[in-house]
mmCIF file as gemmi writes it, N, C-alpha and C atoms, coordinates in Angstrom:
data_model
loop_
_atom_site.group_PDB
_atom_site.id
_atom_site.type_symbol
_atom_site.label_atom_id
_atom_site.label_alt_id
_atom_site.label_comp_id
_atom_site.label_asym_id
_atom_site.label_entity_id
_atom_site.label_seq_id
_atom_site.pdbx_PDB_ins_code
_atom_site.Cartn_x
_atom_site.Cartn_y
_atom_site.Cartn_z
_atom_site.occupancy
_atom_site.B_iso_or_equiv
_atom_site.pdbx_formal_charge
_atom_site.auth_seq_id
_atom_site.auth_asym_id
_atom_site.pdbx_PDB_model_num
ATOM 1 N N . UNK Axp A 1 ? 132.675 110.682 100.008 1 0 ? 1 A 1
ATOM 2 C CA . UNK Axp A 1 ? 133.07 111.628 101.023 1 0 ? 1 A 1
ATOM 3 C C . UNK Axp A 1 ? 134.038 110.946 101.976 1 0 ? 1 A 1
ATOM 4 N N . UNK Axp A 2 ? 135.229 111.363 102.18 1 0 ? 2 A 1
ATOM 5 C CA . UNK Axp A 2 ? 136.04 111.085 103.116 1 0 ? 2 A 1
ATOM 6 C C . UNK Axp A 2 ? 136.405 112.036 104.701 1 0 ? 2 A 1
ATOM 7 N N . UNK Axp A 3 ? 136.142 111.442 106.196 1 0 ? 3 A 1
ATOM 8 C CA . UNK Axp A 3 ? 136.021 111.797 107.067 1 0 ? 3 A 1
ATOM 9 C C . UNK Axp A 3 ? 137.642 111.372 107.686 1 0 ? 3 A 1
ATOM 10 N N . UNK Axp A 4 ? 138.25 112.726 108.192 1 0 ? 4 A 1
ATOM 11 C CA . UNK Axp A 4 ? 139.555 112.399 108.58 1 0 ? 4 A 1
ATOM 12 C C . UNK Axp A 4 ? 139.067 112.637 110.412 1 0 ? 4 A 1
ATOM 13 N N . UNK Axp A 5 ? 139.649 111.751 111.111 1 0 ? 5 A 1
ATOM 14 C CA . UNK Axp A 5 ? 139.213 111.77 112.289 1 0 ? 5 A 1
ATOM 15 C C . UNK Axp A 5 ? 140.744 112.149 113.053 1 0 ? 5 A 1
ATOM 16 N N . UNK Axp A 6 ? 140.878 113.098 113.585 1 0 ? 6 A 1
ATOM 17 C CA . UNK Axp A 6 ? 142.327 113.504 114.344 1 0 ? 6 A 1
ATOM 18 C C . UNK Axp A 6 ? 142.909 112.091 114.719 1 0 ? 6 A 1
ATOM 19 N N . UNK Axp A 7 ? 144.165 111.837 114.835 1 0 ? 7 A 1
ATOM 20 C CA . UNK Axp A 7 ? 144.752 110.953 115.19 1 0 ? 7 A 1
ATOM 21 C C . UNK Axp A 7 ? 145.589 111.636 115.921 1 0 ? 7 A 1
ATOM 22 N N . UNK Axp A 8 ? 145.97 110.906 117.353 1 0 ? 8 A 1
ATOM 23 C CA . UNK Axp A 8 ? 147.252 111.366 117.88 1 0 ? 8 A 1
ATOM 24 C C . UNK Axp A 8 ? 148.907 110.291 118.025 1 0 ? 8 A 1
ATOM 25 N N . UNK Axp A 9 ? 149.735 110.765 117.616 1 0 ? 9 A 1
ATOM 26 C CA . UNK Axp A 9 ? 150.928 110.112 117.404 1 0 ? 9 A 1
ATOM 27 C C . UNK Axp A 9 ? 151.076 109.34 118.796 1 0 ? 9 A 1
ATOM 28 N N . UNK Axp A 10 ? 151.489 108.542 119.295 1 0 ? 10 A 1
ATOM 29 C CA . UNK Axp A 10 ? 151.963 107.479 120.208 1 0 ? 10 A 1
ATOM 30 C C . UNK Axp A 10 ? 153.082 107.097 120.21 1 0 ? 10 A 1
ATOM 31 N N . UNK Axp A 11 ? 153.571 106.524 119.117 1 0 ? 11 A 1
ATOM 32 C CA . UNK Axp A 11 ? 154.942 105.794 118.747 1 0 ? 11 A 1
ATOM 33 C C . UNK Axp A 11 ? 155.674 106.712 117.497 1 0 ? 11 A 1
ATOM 34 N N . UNK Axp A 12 ? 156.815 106.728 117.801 1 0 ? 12 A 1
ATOM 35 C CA . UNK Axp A 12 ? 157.352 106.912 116.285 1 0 ? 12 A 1
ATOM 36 C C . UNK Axp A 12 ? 158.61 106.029 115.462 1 0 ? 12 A 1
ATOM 37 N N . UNK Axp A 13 ? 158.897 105.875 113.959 1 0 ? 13 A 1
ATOM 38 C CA . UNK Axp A 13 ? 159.296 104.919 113.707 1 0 ? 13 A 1
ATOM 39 C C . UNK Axp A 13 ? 160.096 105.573 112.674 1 0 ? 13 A 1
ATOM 40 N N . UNK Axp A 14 ? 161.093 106.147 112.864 1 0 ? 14 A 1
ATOM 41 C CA . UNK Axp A 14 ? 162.212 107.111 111.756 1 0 ? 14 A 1
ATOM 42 C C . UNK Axp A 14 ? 162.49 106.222 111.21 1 0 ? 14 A 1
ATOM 43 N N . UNK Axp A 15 ? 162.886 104.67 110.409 1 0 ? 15 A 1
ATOM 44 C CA . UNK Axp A 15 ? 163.338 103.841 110.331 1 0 ? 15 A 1
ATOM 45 C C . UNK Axp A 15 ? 162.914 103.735 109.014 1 0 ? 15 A 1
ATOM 46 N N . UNK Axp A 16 ? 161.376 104.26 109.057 1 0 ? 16 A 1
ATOM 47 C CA . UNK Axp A 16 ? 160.405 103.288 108.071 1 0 ? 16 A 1
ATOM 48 C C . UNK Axp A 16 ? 159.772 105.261 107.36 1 0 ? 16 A 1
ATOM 49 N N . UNK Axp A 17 ? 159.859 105.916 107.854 1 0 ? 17 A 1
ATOM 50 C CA . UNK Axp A 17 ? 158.867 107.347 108.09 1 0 ? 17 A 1
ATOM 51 C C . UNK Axp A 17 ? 157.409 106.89 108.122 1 0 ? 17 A 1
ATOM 52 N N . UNK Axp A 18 ? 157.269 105.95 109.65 1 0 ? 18 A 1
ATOM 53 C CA . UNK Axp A 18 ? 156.237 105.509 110.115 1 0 ? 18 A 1
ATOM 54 C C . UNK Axp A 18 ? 155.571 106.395 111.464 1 0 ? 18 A 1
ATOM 55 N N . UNK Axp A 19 ? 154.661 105.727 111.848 1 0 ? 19 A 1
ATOM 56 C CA . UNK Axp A 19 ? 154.14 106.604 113.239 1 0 ? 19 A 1
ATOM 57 C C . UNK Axp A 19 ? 153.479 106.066 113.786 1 0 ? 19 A 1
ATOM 58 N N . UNK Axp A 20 ? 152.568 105.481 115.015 1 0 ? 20 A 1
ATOM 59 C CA . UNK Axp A 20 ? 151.775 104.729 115.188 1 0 ? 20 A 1
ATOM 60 C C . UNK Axp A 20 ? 151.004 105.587 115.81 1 0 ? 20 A 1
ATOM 61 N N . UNK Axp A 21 ? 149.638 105.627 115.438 1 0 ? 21 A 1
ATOM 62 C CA . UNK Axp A 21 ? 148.667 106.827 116.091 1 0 ? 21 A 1
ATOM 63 C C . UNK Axp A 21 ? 147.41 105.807 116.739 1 0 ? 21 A 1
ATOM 64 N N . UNK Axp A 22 ? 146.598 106.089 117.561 1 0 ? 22 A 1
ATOM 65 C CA . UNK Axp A 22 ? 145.856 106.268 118.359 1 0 ? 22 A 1
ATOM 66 C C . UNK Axp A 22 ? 144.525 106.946 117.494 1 0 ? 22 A 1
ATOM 67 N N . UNK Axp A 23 ? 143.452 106.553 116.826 1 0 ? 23 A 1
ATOM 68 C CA . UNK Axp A 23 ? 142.046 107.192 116.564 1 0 ? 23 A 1
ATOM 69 C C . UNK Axp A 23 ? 141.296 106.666 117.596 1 0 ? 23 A 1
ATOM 70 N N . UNK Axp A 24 ? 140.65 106.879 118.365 1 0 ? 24 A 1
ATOM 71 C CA . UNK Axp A 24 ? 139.562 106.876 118.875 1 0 ? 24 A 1
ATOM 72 C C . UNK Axp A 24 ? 139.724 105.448 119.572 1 0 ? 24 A 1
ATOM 73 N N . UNK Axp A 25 ? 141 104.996 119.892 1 0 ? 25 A 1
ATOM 74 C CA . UNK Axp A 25 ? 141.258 104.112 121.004 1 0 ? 25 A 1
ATOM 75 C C . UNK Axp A 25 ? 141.817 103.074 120.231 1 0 ? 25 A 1
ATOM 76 N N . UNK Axp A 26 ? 141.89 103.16 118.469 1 0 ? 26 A 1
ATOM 77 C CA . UNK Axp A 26 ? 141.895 102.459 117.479 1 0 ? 26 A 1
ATOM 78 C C . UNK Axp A 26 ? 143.7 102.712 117.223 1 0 ? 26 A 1
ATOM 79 N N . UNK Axp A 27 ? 144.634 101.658 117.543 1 0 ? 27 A 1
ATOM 80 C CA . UNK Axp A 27 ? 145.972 101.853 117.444 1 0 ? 27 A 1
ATOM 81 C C . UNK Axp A 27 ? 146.021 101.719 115.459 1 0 ? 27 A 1
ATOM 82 N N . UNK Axp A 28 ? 146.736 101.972 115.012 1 0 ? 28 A 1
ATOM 83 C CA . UNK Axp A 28 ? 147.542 101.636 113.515 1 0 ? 28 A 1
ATOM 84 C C . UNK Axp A 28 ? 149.034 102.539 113.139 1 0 ? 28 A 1
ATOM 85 N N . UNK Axp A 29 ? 149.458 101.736 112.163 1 0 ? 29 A 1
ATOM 86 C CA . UNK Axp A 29 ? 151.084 102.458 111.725 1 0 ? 29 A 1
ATOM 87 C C . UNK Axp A 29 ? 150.799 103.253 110.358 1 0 ? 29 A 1
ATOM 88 N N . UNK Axp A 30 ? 150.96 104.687 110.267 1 0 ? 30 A 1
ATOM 89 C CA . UNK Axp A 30 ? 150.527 105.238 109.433 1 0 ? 30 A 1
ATOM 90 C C . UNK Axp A 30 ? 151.816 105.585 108.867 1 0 ? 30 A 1
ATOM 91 N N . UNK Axp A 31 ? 152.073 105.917 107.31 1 0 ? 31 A 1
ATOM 92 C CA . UNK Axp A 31 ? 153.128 106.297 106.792 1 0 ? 31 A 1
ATOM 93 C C . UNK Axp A 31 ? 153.266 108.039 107.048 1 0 ? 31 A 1
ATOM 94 N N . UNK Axp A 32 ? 154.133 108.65 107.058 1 0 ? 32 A 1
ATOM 95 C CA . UNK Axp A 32 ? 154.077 109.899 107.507 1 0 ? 32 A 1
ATOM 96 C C . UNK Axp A 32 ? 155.552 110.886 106.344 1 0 ? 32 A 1
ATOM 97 N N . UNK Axp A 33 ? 155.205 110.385 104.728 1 0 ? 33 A 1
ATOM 98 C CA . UNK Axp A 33 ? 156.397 110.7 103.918 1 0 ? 33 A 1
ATOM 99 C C . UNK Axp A 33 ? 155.636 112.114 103.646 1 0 ? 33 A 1
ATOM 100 N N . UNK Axp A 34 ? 154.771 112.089 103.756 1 0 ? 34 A 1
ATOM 101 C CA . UNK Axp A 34 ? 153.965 113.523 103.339 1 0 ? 34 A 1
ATOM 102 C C . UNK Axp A 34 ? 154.265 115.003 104.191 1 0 ? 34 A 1
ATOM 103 N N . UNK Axp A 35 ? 154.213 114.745 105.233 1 0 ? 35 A 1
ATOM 104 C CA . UNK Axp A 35 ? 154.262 115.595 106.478 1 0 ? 35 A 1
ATOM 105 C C . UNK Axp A 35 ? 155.935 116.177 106.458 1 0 ? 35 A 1
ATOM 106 N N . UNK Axp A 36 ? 156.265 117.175 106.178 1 0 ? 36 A 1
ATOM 107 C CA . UNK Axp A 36 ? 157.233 118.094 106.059 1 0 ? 36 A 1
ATOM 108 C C . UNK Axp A 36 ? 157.809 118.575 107.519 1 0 ? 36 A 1
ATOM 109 N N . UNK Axp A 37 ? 157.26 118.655 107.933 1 0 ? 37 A 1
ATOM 110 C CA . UNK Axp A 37 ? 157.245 119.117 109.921 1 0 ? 37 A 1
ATOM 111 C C . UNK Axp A 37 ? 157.779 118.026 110.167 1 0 ? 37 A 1
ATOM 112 N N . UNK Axp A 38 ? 158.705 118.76 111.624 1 0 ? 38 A 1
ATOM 113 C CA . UNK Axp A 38 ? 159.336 117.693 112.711 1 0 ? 38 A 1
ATOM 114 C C . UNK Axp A 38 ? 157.935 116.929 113.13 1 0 ? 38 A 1
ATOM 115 N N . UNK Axp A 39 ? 157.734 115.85 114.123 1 0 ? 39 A 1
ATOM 116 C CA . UNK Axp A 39 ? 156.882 115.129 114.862 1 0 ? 39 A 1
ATOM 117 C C . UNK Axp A 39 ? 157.03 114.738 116.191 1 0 ? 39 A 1
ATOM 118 N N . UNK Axp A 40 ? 156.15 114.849 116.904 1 0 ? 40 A 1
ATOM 119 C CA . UNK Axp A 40 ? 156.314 115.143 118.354 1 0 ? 40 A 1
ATOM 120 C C . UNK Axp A 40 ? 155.53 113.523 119.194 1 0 ? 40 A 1
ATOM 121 N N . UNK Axp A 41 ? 155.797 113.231 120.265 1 0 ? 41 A 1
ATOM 122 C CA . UNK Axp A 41 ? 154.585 111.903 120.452 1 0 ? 41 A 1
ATOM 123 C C . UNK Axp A 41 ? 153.667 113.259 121.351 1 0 ? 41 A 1
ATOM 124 N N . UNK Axp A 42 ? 152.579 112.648 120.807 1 0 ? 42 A 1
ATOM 125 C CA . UNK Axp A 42 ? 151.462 113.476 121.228 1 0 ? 42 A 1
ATOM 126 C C . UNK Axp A 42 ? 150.783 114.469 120.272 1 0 ? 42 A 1
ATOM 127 N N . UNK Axp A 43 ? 151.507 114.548 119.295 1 0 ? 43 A 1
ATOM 128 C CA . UNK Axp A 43 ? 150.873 115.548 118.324 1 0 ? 43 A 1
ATOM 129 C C . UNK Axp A 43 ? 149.421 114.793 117.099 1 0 ? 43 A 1
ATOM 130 N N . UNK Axp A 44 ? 148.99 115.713 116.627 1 0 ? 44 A 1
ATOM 131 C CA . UNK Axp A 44 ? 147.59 114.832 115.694 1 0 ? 44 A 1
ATOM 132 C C . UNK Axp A 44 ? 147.652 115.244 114.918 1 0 ? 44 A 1
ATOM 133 N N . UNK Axp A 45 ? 147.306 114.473 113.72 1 0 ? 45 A 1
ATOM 134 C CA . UNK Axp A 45 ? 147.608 114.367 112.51 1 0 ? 45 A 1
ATOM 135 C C . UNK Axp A 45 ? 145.885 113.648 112.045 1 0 ? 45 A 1
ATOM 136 N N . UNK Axp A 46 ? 145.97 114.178 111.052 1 0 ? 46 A 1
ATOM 137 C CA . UNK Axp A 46 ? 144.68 113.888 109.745 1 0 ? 46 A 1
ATOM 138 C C . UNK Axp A 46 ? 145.221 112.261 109.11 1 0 ? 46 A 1
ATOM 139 N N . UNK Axp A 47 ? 144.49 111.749 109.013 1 0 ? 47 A 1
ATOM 140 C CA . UNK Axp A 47 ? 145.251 110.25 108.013 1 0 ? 47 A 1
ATOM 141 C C . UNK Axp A 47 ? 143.874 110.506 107.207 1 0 ? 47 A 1
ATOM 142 N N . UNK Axp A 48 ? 144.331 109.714 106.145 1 0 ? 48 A 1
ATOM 143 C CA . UNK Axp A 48 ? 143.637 109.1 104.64 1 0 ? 48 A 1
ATOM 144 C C . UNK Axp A 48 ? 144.531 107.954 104.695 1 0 ? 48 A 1
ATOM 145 N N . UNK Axp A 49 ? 143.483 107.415 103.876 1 0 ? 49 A 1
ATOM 146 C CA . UNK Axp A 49 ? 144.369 105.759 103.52 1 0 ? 49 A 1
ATOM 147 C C . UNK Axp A 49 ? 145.506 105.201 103.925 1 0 ? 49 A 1
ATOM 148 N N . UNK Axp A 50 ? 146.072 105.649 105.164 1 0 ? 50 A 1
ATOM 149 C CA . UNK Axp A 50 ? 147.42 104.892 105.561 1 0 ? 50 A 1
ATOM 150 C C . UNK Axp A 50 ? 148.061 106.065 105.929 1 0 ? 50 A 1
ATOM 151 N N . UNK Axp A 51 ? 147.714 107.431 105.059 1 0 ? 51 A 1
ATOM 152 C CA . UNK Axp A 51 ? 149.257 108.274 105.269 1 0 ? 51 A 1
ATOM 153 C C . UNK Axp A 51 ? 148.709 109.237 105.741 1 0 ? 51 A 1
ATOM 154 N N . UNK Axp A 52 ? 149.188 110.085 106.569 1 0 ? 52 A 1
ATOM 155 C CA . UNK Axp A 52 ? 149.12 111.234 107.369 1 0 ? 52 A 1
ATOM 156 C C . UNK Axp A 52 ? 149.091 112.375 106.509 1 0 ? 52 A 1
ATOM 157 N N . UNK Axp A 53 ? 148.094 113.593 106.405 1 0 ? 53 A 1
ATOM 158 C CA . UNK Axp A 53 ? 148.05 114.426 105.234 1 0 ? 53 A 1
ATOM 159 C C . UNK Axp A 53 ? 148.438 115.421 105.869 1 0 ? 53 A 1
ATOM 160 N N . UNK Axp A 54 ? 148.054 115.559 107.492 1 0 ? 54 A 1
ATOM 161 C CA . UNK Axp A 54 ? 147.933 117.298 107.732 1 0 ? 54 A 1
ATOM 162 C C . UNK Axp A 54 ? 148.54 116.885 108.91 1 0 ? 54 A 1
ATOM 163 N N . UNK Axp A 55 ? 149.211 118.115 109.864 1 0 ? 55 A 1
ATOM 164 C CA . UNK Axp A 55 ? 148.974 118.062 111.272 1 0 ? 55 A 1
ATOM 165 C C . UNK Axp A 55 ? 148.255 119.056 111.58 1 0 ? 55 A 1
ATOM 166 N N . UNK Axp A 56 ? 147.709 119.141 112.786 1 0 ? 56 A 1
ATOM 167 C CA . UNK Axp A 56 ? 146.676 119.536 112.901 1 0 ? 56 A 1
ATOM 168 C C . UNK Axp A 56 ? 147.012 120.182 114.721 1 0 ? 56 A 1
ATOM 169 N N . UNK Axp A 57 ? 146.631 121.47 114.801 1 0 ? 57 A 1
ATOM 170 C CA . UNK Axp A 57 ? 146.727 121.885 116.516 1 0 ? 57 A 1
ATOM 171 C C . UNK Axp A 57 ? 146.168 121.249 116.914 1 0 ? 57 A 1
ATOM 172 N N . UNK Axp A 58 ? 146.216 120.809 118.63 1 0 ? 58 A 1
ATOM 173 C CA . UNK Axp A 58 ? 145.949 120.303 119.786 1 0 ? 58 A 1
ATOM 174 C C . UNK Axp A 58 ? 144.843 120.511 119.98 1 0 ? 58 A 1
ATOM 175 N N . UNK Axp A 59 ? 144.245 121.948 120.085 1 0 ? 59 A 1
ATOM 176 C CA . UNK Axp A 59 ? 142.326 122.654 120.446 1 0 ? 59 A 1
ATOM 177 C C . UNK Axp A 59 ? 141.731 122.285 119.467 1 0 ? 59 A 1
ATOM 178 N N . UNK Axp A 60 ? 141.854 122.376 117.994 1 0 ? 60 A 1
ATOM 179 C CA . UNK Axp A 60 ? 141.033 121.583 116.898 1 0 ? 60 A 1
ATOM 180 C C . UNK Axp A 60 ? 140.97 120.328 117.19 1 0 ? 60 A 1
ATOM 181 N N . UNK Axp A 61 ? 142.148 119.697 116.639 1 0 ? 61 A 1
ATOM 182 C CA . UNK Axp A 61 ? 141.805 117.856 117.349 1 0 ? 61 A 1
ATOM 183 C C . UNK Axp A 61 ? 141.128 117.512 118.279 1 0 ? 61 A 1
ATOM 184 N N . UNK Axp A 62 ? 141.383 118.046 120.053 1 0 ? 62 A 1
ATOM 185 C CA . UNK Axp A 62 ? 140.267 117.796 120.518 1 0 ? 62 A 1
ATOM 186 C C . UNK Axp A 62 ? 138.821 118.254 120.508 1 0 ? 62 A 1
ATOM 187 N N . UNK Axp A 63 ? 138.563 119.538 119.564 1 0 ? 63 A 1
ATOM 188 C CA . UNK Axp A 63 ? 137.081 119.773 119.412 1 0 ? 63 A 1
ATOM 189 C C . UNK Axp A 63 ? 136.652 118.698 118.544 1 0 ? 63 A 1
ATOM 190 N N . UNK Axp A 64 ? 137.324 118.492 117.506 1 0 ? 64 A 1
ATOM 191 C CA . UNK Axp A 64 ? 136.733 117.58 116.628 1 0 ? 64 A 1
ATOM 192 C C . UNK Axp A 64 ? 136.95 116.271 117.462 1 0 ? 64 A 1
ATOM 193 N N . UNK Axp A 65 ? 137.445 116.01 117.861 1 0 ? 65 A 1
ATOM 194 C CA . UNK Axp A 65 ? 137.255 114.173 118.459 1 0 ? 65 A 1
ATOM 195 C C . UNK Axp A 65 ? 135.927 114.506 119.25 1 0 ? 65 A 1
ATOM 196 N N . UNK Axp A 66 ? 135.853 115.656 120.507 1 0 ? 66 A 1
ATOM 197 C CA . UNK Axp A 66 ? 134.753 115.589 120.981 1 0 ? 66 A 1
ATOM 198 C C . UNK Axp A 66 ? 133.55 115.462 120.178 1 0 ? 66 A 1
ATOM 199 N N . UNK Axp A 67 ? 133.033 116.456 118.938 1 0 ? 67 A 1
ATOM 200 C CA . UNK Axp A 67 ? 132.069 116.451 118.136 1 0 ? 67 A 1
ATOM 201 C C . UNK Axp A 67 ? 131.847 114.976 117.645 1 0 ? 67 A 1
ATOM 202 N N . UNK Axp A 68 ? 132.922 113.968 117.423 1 0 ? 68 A 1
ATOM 203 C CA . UNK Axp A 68 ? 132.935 112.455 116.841 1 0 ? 68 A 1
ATOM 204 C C . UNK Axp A 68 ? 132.459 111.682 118.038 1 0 ? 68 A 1
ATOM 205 N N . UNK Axp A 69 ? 132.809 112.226 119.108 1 0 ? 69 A 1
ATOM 206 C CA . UNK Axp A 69 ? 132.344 110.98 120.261 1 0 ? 69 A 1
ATOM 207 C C . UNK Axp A 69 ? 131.114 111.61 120.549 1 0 ? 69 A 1
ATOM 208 N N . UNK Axp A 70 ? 130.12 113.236 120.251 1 0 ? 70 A 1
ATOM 209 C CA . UNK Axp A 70 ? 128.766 113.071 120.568 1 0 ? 70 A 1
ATOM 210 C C . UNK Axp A 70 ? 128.103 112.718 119.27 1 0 ? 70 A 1
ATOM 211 N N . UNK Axp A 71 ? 128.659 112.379 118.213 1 0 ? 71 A 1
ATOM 212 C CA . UNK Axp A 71 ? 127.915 111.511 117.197 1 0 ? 71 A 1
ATOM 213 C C . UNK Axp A 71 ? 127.788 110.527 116.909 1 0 ? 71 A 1
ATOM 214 N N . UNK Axp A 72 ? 129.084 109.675 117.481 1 0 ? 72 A 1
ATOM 215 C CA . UNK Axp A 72 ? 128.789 108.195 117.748 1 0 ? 72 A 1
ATOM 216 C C . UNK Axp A 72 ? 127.835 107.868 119.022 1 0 ? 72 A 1
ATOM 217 N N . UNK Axp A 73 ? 127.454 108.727 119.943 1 0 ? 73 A 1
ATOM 218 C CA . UNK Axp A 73 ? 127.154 108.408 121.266 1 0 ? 73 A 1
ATOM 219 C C . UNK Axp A 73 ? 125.263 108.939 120.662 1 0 ? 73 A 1
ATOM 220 N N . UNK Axp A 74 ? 125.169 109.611 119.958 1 0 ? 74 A 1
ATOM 221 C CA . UNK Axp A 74 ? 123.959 110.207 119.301 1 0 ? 74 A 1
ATOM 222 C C . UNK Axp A 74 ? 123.325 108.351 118.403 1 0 ? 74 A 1
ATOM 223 N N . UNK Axp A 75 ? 124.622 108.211 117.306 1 0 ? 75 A 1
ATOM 224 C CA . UNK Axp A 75 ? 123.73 107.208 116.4 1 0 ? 75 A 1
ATOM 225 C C . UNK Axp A 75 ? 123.81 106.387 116.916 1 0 ? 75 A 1
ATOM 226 N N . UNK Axp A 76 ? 124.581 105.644 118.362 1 0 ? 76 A 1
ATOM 227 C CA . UNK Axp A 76 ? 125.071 104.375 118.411 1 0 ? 76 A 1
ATOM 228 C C . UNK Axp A 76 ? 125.901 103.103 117.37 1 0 ? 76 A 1
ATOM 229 N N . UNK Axp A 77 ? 125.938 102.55 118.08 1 0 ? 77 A 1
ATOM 230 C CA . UNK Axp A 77 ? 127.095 101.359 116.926 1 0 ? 77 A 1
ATOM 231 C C . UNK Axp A 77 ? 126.815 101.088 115.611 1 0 ? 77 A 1
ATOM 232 N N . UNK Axp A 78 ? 125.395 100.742 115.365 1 0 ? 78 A 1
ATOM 233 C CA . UNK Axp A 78 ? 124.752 100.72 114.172 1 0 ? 78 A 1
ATOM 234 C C . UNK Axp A 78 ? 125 101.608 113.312 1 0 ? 78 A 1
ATOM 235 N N . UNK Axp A 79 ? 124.426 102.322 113.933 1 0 ? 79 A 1
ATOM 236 C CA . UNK Axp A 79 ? 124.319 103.803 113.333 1 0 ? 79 A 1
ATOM 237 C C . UNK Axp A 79 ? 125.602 104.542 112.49 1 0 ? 79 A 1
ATOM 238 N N . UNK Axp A 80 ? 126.914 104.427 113.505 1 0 ? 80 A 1
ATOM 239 C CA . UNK Axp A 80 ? 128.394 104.09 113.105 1 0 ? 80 A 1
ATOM 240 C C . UNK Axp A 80 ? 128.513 103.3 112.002 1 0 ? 80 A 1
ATOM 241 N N . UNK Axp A 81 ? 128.074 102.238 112.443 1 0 ? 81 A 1
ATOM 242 C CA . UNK Axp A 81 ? 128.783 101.37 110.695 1 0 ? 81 A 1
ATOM 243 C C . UNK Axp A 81 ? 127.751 102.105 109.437 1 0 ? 81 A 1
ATOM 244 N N . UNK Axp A 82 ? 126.5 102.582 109.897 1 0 ? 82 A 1
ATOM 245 C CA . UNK Axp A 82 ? 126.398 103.457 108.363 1 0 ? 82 A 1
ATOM 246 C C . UNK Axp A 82 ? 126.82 104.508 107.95 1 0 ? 82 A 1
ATOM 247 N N . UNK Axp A 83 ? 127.489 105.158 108.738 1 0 ? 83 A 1
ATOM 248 C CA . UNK Axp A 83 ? 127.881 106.369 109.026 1 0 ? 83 A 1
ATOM 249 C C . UNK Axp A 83 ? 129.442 106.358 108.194 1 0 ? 83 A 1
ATOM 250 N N . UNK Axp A 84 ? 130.315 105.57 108.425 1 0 ? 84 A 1
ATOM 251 C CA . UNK Axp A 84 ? 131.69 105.546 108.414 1 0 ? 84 A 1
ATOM 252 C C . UNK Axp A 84 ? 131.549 104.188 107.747 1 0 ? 84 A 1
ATOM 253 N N . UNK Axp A 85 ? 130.974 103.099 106.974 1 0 ? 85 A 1
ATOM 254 C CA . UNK Axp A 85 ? 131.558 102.144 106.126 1 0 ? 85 A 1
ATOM 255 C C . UNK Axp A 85 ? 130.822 102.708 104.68 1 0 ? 85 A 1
């Protein structure tokens, strides 16, 4: 089972069709050859393995990040690494 956690764009990198997003305070450079749409800084995007699959509205992303931060705050850290490794 794979869990896509909203990401929001931060940086962008036309150079490379890179992006640098923001998960959950968690910086990384995601490839973004998939994504057909212009890109905005601030917008959220779905990642899998490196590459950006979806974008995703603003009110979804933040419901779902909220629902992720009362389930990490539910299992605690532990609980997290069984959860998500």
């Amino acid at each position: 089972m794979c869990l896509c956690i909203p990401s929001q764009v931060v940086e962008i990198h036309p150079e490379d069709s890179t992006v640098t997003v923001d998960t959950l305070g968690v910086k990384r450079r995601v490839s973004v050859h998939l994504i057909l749409e212009p890109l905005a800084l601030g917008d959220y995007l779905l990642i899998h393995v490196g590459f950006a699959i979806s974008k995703i509205d603003q009110d979804e992303a933040l419901k779902s990040l909220e629902e992720y931060r009362r389930l990490l705050a539910e299992v605690g850290e532990e609980g997290a690494r069984e959860l998500f490794i």
